[in-house]
Each structure stands twice: as C-alpha cells, then as structure tokens.
MARZAPA-287420 format. One line per field, with one value per residue (C-alpha): residue in three letters; x, y, z. Coordinates in nm, 3 decimals. Last residue first. Layout:
MARZAPA-287420
residu [ALA|...]
east [X|...]
north [Y|...]
up [Z|...]
//
This chain:
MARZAPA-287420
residu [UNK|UNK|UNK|UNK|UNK|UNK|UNK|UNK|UNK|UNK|UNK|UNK|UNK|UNK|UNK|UNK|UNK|UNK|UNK|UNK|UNK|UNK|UNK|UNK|UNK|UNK|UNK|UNK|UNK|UNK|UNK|UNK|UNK|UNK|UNK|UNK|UNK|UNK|UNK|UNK|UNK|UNK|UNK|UNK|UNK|UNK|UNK|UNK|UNK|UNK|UNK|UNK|UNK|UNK|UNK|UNK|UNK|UNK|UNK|UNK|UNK|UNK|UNK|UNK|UNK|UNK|UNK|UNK|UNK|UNK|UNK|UNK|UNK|UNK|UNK|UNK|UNK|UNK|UNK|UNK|UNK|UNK|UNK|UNK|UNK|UNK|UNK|UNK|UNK|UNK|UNK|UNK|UNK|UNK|UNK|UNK|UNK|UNK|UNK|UNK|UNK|UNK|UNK|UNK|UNK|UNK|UNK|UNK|UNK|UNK|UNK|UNK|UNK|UNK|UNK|UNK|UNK|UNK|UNK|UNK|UNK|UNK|UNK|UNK|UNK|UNK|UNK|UNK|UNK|UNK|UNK|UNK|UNK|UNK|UNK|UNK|UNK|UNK|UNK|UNK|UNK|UNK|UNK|UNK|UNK|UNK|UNK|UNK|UNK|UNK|UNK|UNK|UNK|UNK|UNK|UNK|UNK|UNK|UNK|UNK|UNK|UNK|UNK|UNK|UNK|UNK|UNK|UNK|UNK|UNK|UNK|UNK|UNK|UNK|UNK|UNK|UNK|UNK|UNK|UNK|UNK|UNK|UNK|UNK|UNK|UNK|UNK|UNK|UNK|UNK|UNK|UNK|UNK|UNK|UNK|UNK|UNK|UNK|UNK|UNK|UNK|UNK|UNK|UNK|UNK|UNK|UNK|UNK|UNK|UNK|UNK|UNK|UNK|UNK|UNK|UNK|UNK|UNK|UNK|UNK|UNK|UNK|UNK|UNK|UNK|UNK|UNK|UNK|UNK|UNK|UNK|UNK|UNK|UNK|UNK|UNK|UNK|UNK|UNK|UNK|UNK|UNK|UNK|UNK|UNK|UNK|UNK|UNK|UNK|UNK|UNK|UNK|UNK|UNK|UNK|UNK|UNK|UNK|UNK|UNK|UNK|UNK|UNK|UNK|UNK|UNK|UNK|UNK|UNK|UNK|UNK|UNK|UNK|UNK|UNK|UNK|UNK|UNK|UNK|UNK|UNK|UNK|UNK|UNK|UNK|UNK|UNK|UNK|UNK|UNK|UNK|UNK|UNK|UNK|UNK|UNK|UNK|UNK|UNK|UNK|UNK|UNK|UNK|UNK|UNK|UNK|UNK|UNK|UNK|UNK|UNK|UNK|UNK|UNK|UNK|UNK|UNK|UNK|UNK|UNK|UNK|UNK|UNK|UNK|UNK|UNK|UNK|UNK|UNK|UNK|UNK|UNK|UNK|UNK|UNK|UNK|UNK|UNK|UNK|UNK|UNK|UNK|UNK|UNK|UNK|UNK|UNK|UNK|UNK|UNK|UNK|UNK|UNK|UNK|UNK|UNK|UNK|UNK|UNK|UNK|UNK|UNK|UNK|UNK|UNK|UNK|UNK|UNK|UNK|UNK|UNK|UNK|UNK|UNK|UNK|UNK|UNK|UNK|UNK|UNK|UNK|UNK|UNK|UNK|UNK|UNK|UNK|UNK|UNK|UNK|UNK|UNK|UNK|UNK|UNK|UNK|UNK|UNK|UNK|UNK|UNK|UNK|UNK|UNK|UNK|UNK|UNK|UNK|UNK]
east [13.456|13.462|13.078|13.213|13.532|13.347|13.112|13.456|13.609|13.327|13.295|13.639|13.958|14.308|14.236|14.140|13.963|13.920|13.684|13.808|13.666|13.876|13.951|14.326|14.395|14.710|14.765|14.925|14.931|15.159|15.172|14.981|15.326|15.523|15.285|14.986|15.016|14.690|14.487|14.226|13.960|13.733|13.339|13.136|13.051|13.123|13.364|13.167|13.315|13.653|13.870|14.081|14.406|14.478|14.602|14.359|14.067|14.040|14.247|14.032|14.094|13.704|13.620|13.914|14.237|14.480|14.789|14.995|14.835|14.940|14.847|14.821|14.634|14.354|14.280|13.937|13.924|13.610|13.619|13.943|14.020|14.284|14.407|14.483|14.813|14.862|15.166|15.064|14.792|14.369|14.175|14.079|14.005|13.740|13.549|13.573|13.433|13.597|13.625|13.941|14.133|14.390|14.717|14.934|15.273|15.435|15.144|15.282|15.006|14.953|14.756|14.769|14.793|14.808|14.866|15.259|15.320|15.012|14.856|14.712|14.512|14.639|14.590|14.305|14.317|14.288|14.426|14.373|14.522|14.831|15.005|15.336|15.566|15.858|15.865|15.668|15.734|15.624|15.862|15.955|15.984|16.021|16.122|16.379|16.488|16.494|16.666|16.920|16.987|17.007|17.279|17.496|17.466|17.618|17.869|17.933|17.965|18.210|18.484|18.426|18.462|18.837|18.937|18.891|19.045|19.326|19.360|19.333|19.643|19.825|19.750|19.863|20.181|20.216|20.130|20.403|20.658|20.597|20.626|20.961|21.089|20.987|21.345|21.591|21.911|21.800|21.855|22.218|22.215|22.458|22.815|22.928|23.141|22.819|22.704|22.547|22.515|22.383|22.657|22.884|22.847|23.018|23.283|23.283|23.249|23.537|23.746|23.663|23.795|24.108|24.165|24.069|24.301|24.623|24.525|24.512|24.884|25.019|24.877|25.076|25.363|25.437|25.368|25.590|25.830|25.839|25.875|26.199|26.301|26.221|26.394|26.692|26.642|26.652|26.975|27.153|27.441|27.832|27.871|27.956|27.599|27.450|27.520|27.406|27.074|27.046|27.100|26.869|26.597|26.658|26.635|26.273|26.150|26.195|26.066|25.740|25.703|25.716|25.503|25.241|25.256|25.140|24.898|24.791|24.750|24.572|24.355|24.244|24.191|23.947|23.782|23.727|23.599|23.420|23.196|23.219|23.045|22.784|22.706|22.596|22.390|22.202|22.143|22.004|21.839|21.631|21.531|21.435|21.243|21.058|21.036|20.850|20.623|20.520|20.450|20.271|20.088|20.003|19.902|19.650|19.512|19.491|19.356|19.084|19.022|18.932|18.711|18.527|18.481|18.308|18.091|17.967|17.937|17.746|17.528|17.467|17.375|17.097|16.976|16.955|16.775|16.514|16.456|16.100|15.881|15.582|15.608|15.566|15.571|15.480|15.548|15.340|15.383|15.769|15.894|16.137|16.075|15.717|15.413|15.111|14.783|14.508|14.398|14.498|14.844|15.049|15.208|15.055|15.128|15.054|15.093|15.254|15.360|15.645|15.715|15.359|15.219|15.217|14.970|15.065|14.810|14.914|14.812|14.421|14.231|13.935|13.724|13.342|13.330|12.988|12.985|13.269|13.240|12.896|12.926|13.177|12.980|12.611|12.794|12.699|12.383|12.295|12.400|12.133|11.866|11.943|11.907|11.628|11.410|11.493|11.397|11.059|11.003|11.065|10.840|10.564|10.599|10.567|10.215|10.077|10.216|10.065|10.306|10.338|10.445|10.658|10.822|10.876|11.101]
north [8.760|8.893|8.704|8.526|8.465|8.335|8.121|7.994|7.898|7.720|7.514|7.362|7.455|7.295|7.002|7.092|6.831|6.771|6.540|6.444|6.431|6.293|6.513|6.434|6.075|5.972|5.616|5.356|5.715|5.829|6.213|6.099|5.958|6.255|6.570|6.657|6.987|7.190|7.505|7.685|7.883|8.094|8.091|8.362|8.200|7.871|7.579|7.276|7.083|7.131|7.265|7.027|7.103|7.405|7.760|7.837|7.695|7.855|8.013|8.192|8.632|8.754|8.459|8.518|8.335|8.090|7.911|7.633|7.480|7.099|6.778|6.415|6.128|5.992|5.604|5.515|5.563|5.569|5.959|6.064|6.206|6.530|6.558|6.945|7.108|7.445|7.569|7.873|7.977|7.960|8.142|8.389|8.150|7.969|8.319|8.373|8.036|7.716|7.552|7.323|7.242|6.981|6.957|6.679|6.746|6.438|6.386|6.632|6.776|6.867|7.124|7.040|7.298|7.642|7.897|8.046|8.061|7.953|7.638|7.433|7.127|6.745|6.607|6.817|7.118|7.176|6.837|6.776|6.592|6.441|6.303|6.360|6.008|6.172|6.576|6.731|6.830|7.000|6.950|7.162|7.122|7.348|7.689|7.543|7.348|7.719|7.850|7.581|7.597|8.012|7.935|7.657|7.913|8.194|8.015|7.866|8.241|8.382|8.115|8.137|8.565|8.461|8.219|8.546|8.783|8.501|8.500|8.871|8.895|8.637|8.833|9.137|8.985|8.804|9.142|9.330|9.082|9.018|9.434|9.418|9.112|9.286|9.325|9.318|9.157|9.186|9.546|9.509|9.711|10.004|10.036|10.215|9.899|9.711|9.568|9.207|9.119|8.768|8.639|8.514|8.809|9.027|8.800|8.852|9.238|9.278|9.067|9.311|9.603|9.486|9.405|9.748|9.899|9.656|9.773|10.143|10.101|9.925|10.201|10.427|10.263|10.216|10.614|10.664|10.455|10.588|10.923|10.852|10.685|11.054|11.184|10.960|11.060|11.426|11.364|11.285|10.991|11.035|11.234|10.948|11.069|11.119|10.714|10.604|10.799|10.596|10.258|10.329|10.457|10.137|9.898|10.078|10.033|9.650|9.610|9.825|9.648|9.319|9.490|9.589|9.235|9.074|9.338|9.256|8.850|8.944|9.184|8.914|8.658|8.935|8.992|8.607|8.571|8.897|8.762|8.400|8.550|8.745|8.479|8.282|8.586|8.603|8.219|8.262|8.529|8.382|8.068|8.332|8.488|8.183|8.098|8.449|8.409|8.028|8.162|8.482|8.192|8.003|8.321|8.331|7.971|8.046|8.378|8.228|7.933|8.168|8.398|8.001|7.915|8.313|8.214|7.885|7.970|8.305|8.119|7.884|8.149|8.293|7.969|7.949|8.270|8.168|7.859|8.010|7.800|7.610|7.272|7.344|7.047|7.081|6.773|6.631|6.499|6.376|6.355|6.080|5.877|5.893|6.079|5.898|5.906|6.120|6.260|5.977|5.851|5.809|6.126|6.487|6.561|6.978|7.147|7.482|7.776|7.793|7.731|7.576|7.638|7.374|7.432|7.321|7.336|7.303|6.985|6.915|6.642|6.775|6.904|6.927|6.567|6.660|6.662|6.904|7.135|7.145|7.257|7.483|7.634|7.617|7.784|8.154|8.096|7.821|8.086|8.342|8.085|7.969|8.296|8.389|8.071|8.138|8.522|8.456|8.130|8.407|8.652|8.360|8.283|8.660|8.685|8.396|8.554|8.910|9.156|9.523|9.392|9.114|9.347|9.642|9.330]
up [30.552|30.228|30.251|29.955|30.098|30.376|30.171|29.944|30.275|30.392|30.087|30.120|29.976|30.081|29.903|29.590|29.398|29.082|28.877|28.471|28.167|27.878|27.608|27.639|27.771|27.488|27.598|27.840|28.105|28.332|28.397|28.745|28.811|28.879|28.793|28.580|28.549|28.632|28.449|28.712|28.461|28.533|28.408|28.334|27.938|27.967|28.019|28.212|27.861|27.998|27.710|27.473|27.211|27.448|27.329|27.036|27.202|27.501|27.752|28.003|28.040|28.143|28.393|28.577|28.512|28.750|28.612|28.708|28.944|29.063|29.011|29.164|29.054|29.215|29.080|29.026|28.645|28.470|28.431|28.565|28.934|28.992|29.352|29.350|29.530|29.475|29.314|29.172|29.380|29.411|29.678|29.447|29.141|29.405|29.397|29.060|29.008|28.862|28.522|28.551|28.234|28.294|28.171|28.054|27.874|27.706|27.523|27.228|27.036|26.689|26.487|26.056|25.777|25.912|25.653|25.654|25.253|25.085|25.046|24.716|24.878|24.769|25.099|25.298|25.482|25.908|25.988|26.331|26.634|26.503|26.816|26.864|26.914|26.690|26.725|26.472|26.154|25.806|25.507|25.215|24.849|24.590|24.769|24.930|24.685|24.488|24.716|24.771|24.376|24.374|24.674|24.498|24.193|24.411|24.511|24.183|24.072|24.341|24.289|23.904|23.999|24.216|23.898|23.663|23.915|23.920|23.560|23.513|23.710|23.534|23.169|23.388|23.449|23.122|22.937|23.068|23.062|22.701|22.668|22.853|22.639|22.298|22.203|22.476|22.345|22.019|22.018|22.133|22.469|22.450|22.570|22.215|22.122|22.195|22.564|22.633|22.977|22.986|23.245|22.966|22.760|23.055|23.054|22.628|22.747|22.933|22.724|22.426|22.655|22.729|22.369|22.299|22.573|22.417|22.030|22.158|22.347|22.056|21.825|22.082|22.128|21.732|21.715|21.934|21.781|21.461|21.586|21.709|21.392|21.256|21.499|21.410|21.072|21.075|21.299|21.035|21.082|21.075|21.355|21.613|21.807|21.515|21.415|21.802|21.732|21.472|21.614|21.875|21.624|21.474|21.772|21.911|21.552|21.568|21.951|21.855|21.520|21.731|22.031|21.732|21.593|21.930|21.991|21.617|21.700|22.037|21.861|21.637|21.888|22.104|21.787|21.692|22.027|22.069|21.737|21.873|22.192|22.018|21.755|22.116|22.188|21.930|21.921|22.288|22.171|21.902|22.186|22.438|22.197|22.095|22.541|22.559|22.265|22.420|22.715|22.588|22.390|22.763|22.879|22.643|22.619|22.996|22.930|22.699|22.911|23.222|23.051|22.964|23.332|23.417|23.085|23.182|23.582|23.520|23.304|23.592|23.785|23.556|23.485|23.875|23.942|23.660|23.773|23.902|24.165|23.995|24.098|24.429|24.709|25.048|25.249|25.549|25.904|25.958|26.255|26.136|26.431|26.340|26.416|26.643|26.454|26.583|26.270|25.993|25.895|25.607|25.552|25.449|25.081|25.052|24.727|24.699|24.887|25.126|25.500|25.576|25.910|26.215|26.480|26.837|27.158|27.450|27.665|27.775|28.010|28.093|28.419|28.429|28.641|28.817|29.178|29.318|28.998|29.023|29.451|29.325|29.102|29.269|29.590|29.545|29.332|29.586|29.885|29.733|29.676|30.017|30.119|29.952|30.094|30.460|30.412|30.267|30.524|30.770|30.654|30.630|30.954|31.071|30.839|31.045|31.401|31.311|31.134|31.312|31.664|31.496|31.239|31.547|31.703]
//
C-alpha cells in the first residue's frame, strides 16, 4: 500500500504490468520444458548400444550385408583373418613329435634285440642244460653199475674173511690173514658206502636239473647256467622303462602341438558375432582394413529391447520413479503404446551416445534424461523403430505438480 501512495495510478499500472510480465517470463522459463516436451515429439526410440571388438589382429572381411542389415542365423558379422601369425610354436611342436616318435623306435628296435639276446641265451642254455642231464645220466648209470659191483666185491670179501676166521678158529689158519680179510671188507663197505652217497647225490641234482636248478659237484651254479641273464634283465627293465617315459613325453608333445595349432587358428582367423536377427547399425572401419587386437569394428543392436530416450527437466526428473507408468506416442503413428521408467538422471549424469544406439534429438546441454521400456505389446513392432521420434506422456504428472515442485511447494 506505501507503493500506491508513493506511485501515482499511471505509474501503479505500469508496476503491475512489470510484475505480470516477469512472472510469466519466470513461469515460461520454469515450464518451457515440460510444456516442449508435451508439444513437440523430442523423445526417440533407442536400445543399448553393442560394439563388437576384434579378438586378434589382422584383416577384417565383414559379411554380406550393409549398415542396418539384419545378421543371420549363423550370427555371423565379419571375419578377421591374419596371414602373418608365427608357425614358429608349431614347427617347434611338431619337431618335438618327430623326434619324441623316433626315441621310441630306437628302444623298441632295442628292446626287441635284448629280446632276441635273451631268447639266443635261452636257446644255448637249453642245450646246456640238456648235456647236463645226459651228463648226470650217464653218471648216475655208472655209479649204479659200480654200486652194484662194490656190493658183489662186498658179498665176495665178506665170505672169505668168514671162511678165514673159521680156519683160526680150528687152528689151522693165521690169523694175520683173517685180519687182513677183515680189512678187506671194510674197506669194500666203505667204497660201497661212498659210491651209494654219490649216487644219491647225482639223483639229487638230475631232479634238481629237471626243475632248472643246475648245481656242480661243488654245489655251485654252472656258469652257463646264468651267464649274462642278470645283466639282460637289467637292461630289458630299464630299456621298458624308458619306453614308457618315451610313450608318456609323445603323449605330452602332440598335446602340446594340438595346442600350438589351436593357437595359432586362433590367432589366424577369428570371427565377430551377434546374435541372429541383430541389426547391424554401424560399421566403424571398412572391409579389407588392417585392425588391431580389441579395436571396435562394427556397433550392433538387438531390437528385441526397446527404449525410449526422454529429455525432461530437473524438475520433472524429481517427480519421476522406477516403475512409473508413461503412455509413449510415435511420430506418424496414432496408436499409444505403453512404457515404463527404468532409469532417471540429472542433467549432469545423461547416457549418451556410447550407451544407446539413438538419443532424443530435444537432448541438450541442461537437459535430464527419463529412459523407458517399451513393455507388453508396445515392444511390438513389423520393423526395427529406433531413431524414430516419439511424444510421451506421463500420466501421473501434470503441469501443476511440476509449478509446485518448483515453488518447493
């Protein structure tokens, strides 16, 4: 009231026309996003953005189709070819092979001589031993036939020392001669005695001979009998052993030569993919372009996931929350289709071109972001619809909430 004592009623008009005009300039600077975003279609039609690298260096081949061409049931986009990778792992390998396969033909050719050493041996010993028996066997027959003459003599010598001792006993005979018939006999019973034990022993060793136990008079091994046998044996078993070791490293090598082959496969020729039905949205080199190891050689998209990029104010991003309901309208469509929020950033944090294949062409600098999912059978489309424009609407936000939360009202 001092105003309109100070200000005459001309100068008061004017005041108020002042204050009129600045705060509808004010409120238009308040409500000139929304009210944009509710006329003009500043939305677009977006999904996540994919960019396939290159897994090696080399060459790249993309398939036959052009930017925005629809990938295959193979999945397959381009291949990477390098003609340059080093063999030299595999040549290595494969020399390991070659030499690790011929170690084992020498010890088989090896072990197979020992073999044939062994069964020579064998062979000389069997006819060693078989002179062995028919040695004992004309010994043992020998000492039969002079046991058999000893018990004779024996017998013989036995009757005249009787018939001696029967003279001395009438007195007619001397008795220096029946002991010396006596003595006869002894001795008779003793060589008979020594034949009998050496006969004894003689069929103890032909038995013994027949289970390939061969002993001389002095109960020592024949030198034939075990010659070089223990050495052969020697040798075979390690000869065996180095054998296996030898198969175990051929084992080792191929499996290292199947690996220094997948490497270098792997390093020759690799393939870039998408899932079949992906769109190919850009190609960021050309066919035929050398590429390094993990550069980014062609950005995809899979339709399957709709979004929608949403410029909105800070203040609208406020009242904004997961889950929201939004009707979402395209340009020269007349259909709504339904959506939802999925993710809400201020002005300074937006998504932009590195995370979404399209962004809302009302995007700018000051601007949030509001990012929908299409949902049920808004998803549906006949073909791919991101980078189309697109009005949205959120239902449970009108322009006098954004005023009052403004006004922090």
């Amino acid at each position: 009231m001092a105003t309109e004592r100070l200000l005459p009623p001309r100068r008061r008009r004017w005041f108020y026309a002042l204050a009129i005009a600045g705060f509808l300039l004010y409120a238009a600077w308040i409500l000139g996003p929304y009210v944009r975003s509710i006329i003009v279609r500043d939305a677009a039609v977006t999904t996540w953005s994919q960019v396939a690298t290159t897994p090696i260096d080399g060459t790249v081949h993309f398939a036959e189709h052009s930017p925005g061409g629809t990938v295959g049931p193979d999945g397959l986009i381009a291949t990477v070819r390098n003609e340059h990778a080093s063999r030299q792992a595999v040549e290595e390998a494969r020399g390991n092979v070659v030499r690790a396969e011929a170690r084992i033909e020498e010890l088989e050719l090896q072990l197979e001589e020992i073999k044939s050493l062994d069964e020579e041996r064998q062979s000389i010993k069997a006819l060693y031993a078989e002179t062995f028996r028919d040695q004992l066997d004309v010994r043992i027959l020998n000492l039969e036939q002079r046991v058999e003459i000893a018990r004779s003599l024996l017998a013989l010598v036995s009757q005249i020392a009787e018939r001696k001792s029967t003279l001395v006993a009438k007195g007619v005979g001397s008795p220096n001669d029946a002991d010396e018939a006596q003595l006869r006999v002894r001795q008779a019973a003793f060589d008979l005695a020594s034949l009998e034990a050496e006969l004894a022993f003689a069929k103890v060793r032909r038995e013994a001979a027949d289970h390939g136990v061969f002993s001389m008079d002095e109960g020592d091994d024949p030198g034939w009998a075990q010659g070089a046998r223990m050495e052969l044996k020697i040798e075979k078993k390690a000869t065996r052993l180095q054998l296996r070791e030898a198969m175990a490293d051929l084992e080792n090598e191929k499996v290292r030569l199947a690996s220094a082959e997948d490497d270098l496969e792997r390093l020759s020729q690799a393939s870039i993919t998408a899932p079949p039905g992906s769109i190919v949205w850009s190609e960021h080199v050309a066919s035929g372009t050398a590429v390094l190891q993990g550069e980014a050689v062609v950005e995809w998209l899979d339709c399957g996931i709709l979004l929608v990029d949403v410029p909105v104010s800070d203040v609208e991003v406020a009242l904004l929350h997961i889950g929201q309901p939004a009707v979402v309208l395209l340009e020269g469509e007349s259909t709504e289709r339904a959506a939802r929020v999925i993710q809400v950033r201020g002005a300074a944090s937006t998504l932009g071109r590195d995370d979404l294949v399209a962004l809302a062409k009302g995007r700018g600098e000051g601007t949030a972001q509001a990012l929908l999912e299409l949902v049920g059978e808004g998803a549906t489309f006949a073909s791919c619809p991101v980078g189309r424009a697109a009005f949205v609407d959120f239902p449970d936000i009108g322009l006098l909430d954004v005023i009052l939360a403004r006004l922090r009202l």
